[in-house]
N, C-alpha and C positions, 0 to 999 in steps of 0.2 A: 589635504586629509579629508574622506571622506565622512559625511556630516551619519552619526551614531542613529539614522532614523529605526532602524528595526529594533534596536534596545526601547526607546522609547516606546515603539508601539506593541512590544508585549509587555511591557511595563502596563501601558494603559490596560490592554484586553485582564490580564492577572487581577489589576483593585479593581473595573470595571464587574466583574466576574465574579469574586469572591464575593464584594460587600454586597451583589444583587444578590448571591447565593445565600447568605447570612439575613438579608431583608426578608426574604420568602421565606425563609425558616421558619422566622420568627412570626411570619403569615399563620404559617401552619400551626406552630403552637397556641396561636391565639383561635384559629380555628375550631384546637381540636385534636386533628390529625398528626399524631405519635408518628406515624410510622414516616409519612412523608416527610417529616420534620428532622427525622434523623438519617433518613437516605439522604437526603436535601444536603445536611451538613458532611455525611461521610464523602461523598463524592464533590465536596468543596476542599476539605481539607485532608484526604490521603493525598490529590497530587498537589497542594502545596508542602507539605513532606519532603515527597519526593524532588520537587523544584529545587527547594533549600536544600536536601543532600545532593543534589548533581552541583549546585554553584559551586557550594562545599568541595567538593569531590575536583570540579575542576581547577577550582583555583587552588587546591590543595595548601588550604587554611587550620586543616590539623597537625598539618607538620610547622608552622608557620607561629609566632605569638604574636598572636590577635585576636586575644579574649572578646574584647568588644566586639567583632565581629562576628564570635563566634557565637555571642550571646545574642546579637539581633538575630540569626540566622535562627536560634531557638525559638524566639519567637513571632516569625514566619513573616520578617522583616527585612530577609536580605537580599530580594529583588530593589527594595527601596534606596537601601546602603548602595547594592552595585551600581544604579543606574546612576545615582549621585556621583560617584567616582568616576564613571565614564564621562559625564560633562565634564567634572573637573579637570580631569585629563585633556578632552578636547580642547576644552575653552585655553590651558596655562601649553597646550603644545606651540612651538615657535618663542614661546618668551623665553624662553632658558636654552641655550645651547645646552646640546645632549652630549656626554663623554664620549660615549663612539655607537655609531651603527653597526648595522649588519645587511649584508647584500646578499638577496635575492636573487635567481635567474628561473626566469620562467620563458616558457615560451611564447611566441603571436600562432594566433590560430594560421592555420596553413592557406596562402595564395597562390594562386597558381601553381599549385604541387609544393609549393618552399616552403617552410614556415625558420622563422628568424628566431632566436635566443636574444633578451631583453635582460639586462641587468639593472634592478633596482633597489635604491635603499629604505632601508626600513629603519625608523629609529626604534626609540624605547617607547616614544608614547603611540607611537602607532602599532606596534607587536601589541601591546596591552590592552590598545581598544580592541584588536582584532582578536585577541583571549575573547575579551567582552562579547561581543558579537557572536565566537562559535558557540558561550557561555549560554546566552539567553538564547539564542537558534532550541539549540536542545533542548531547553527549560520549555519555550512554548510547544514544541512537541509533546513531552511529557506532559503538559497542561493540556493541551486537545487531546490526545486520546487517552489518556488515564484517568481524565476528570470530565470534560464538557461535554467529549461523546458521551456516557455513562450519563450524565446530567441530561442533555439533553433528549436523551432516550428516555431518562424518567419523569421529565414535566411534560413532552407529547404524551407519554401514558397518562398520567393522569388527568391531561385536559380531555383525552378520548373517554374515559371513565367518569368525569363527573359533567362530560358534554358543556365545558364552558371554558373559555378561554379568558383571565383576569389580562387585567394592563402588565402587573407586575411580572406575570408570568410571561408574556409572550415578547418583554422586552429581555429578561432573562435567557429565552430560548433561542435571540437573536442574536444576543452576546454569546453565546455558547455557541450556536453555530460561526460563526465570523473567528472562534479561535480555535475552532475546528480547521475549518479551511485555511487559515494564517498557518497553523502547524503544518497543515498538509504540505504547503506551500514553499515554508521553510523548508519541508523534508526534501520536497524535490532539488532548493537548491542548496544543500548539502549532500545529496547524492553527486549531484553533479561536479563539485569543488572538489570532494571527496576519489573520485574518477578518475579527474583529469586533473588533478595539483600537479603535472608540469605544466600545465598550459596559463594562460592569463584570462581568464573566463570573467566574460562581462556577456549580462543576462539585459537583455531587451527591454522595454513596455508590451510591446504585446507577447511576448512572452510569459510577462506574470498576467496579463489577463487569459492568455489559454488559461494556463494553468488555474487561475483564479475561478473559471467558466467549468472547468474539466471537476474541479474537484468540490465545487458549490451542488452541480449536477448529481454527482455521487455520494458524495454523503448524506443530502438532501434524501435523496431517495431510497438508501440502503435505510437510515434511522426510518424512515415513515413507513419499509414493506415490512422490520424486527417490530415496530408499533400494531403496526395493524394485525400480524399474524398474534403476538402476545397477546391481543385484547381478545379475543375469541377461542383461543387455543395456550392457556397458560401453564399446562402440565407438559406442552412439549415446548415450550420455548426454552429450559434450562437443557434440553439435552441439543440443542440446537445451538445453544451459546456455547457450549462446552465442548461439542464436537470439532464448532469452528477455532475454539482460542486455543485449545489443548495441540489440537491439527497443527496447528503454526507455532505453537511454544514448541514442539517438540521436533519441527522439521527441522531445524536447525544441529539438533543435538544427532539425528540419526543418519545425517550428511555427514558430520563429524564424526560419529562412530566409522562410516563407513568406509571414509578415508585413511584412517588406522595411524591419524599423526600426533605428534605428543601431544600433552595439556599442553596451554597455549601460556607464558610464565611472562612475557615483556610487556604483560597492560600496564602494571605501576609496581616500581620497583618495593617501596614500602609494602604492597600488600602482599600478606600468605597465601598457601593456596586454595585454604575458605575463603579468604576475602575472593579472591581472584573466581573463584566457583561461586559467589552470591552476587558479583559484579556483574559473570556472564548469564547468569538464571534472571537477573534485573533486563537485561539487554532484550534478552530474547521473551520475555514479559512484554518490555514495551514492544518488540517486534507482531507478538502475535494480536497486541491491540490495535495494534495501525491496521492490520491486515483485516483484522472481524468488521471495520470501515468502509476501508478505502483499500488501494492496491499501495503499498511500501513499495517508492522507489530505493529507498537502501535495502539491499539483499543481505542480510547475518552469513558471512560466512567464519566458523569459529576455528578456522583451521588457517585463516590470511593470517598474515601481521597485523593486518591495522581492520582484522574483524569484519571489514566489506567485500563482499563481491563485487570487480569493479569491470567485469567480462557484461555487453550485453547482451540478454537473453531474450528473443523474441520472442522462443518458442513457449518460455516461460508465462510472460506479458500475457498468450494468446489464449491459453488456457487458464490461468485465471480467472480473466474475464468471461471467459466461454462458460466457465463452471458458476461462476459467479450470477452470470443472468439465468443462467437455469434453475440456479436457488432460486431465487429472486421471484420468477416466475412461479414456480412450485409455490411457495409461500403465499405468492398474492391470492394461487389458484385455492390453497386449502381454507383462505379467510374468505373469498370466494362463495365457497361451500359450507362453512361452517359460521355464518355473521349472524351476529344477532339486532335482535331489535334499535341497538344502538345507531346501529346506520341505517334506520328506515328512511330517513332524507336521503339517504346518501346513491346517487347513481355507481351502482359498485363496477358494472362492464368501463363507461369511462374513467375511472379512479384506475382501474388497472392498466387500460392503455395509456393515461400519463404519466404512470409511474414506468412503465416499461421504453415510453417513449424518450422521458428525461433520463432514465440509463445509455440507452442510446447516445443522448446529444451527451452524455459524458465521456462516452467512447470516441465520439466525433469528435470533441475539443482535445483529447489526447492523441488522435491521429492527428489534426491538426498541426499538433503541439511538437510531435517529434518529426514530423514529415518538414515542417517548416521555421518552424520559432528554435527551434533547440538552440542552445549557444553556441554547440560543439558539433553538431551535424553533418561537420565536413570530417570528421574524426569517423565517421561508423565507416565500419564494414560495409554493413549494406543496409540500404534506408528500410524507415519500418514497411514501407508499401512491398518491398523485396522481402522481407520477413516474413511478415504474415502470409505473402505469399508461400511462399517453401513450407512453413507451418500448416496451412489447409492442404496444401498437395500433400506434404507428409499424414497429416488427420486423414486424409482421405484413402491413403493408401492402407494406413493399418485395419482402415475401417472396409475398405473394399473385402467381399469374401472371395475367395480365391477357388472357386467353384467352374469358372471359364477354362484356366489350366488343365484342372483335374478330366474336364469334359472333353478339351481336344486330344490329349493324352490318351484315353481311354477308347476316341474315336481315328488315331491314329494307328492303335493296338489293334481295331475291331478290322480296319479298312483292308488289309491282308489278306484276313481269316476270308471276309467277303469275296476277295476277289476268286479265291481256291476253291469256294462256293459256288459262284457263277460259274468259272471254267471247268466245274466236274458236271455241275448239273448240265451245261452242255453239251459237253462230251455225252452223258446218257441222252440227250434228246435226239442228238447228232447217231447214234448207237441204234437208236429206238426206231427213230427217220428209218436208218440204212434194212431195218429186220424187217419193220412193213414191208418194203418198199420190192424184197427180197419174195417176201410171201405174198404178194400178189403177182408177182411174175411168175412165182411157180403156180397158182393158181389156173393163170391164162396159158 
């Protein structure tokens, strides 16, 4: 049975995270600073909330009596409860014969064109851990982008505003970045299980180090170009936040519309079809957060069964990121232009080419990533170096003006007319020749 390390290690990042987030608060009120002090704390404690109703939600402990649980979960306890149960269960599996299992078939990744059908048992305490595990997956998601980005984006501000960087803050803003990227990380591979659940997917080491490289790079660099553009320009940064989260909350809903297929009623049978409509407005929330970050490898489709997109999209992938670095760029270009005194130290032409440069290496570790690390690679259509190919010939083709066509077309038309031109006009020269030619013989 495989050893519960990822439980454990959002376990750590959540108290690691909070109690520094609760530390600095308390910085701040001894400070002074009202306002810091209560961003400090909202964006500590909305995604622990949110943490404790997805466990909730998952383990479906309202249908269930388990007051006491439900009571730690209240108070914002029940990461501590589950992880406890997952050792327990690890550590007491094999001492007790289980009443009966359940068998699996999954398949092996394909060799040499074949891929085999594997059947395997699952007991009771292994289904349970593996709840566990999709259980906190998700949770630290909702913890990185619903909390630590938003956190993190607000102590770079304000280390940029009061020009000084404390201990307590920049160990804060390190823990906050690490469960940023841990969620990214997670996200990727729940995309991936999520995909391919026939297959038997086992993920590499240097796999999660791309990954780990691809998306340090990225978020890295999107939180410090939304930093630097807000500190100089803070009347447009709310229509810049809103343009992007609104954009991605609502693509989801307008694909859905467009597809013309019923409400979607098989997420949980218990729920109505409010609950079921405040479940999917939850979803597609956190969808547009991961998105105002980083790129979301799970695609919202709200029209599947199981709510994923599990088709890949290069074309997708390509423009993203195309749109993405031209923000990106824009942004740096308008702090650029508009900096003030605060960065009189600061070499701003280099500032802009590392931060454009580290977008890059984040695009580089993600071709990397799927060109060679993927777990399932042998599953694509066609590799991403074949993708984005087709993707810029297509880019280029809509973008080509079609001006060449029109011209030979028009020079095909003309080429006729010319020729019926030439052969009258020489006919008249030929005409003209023969009348001379005529009147000087009668002359002589």
């Amino acid at each position: 049975m495989k050893f519960p390390g990822s439980v454990l290690v959002s376990l750590v990042l959540f108290v690691a995270e909070t109690a520094a987030a609760l530390c600095l608060s308390g910085a701040y009120r001894a400070a002074g600073d009202r306002m810091w002090q209560w961003l400090t704390l909202l964006f500590a404690l909305l995604p622990c909330a949110l943490v404790q109703l997805s466990l909730v939600f998952i383990h479906r402990d309202v249908s269930r009596d388990r007051p006491l649980v439900l009571l730690l979960h209240l108070l914002q306890l029940g990461p501590l409860v589950r992880c406890v149960e997952v050792f327990y269960i690890y550590f007491r599996a094999g001492r007790v014969e289980e009443p009966y299992v359940s068998i699996t078939k999954k398949r092996q990744m394909p060799k040499d064109g074949y891929s085999e059908e594997i059947e395997k048992e699952v007991g009771q305490a292994e289904g349970k851990l593996c709840t566990h595990r999709s259980a906190f997956s998700r949770a630290s998601v909702i913890q990185a982008f619903l909390g630590s980005a938003p956190q993190l984006t607000l102590q770079l501000y304000i280390c940029v505003l009061q020009q000084e960087i404390t201990a307590a803050r920049s160990i804060f803003m390190v823990l906050s970045l690490l469960s940023i990227v841990y969620g990214a990380l997670r996200c990727n591979i729940l995309a991936i299980k999520i995909k391919y659940d026939d297959y038997d997917v086992s993920v590499k080491p240097a796999a999660y180090l791309c990954i780990f490289m691809w998306r340090s790079f990225e978020i890295a660099t999107r939180v410090t170009v939304l930093v630097l553009f807000s500190s100089v320009l803070q009347i447009w940064t709310l229509p810049v936040v809103l343009v992007n989260f609104f954009g991605f909350f609502f693509y989801p809903w307008i694909l859905f519309w467009q597809s013309k297929s019923p409400f979607p009623e098989n997420i949980e049978k218990a729920l109505s079809r409010v609950g079921t409509t405040i479940v999917l407005c939850l979803l597609t929330f956190l969808y547009a957060g991961i998105n105002m970050f980083c790129w979301s490898a799970v695609q919202v489709k709200l029209n599947d069964p199981d709510l994923i997109n599990k088709s890949q999209n290069w074309y997708r992938l390509t423009v993203y990121y195309m749109l993405r670095f031209i923000e990106n760029a824009f942004l740096l270009l308008m702090w650029y232009i508009y900096k003030t005194d605060v960065y009189l130290y600061v070499c701003a032409p280099l500032l802009v080419l590392q931060l454009l440069i580290s977008y890059c290496m984040a695009i580089l570790f993600m071709l990397v990533f799927y060109q060679f690390c993927h777990p399932c690679k042998k599953l694509f259509s066609s590799s991403i170096s074949e993708g984005l190919l087709s993707c810029f010939k297509f880019l280029c083709f809509i973008c080509k003006p079609p001006t060449s066509t029109v011209l030979t077309d028009k020079a095909e038309v003309k080429c006729p007319e010319n020729t019926d031109d030439t052969r009258s006009s020489s006919k008249t020269i030929d005409s003209q020749k023969g009348i001379s030619h005529q009147s000087v013989s009668s002359n002589a």
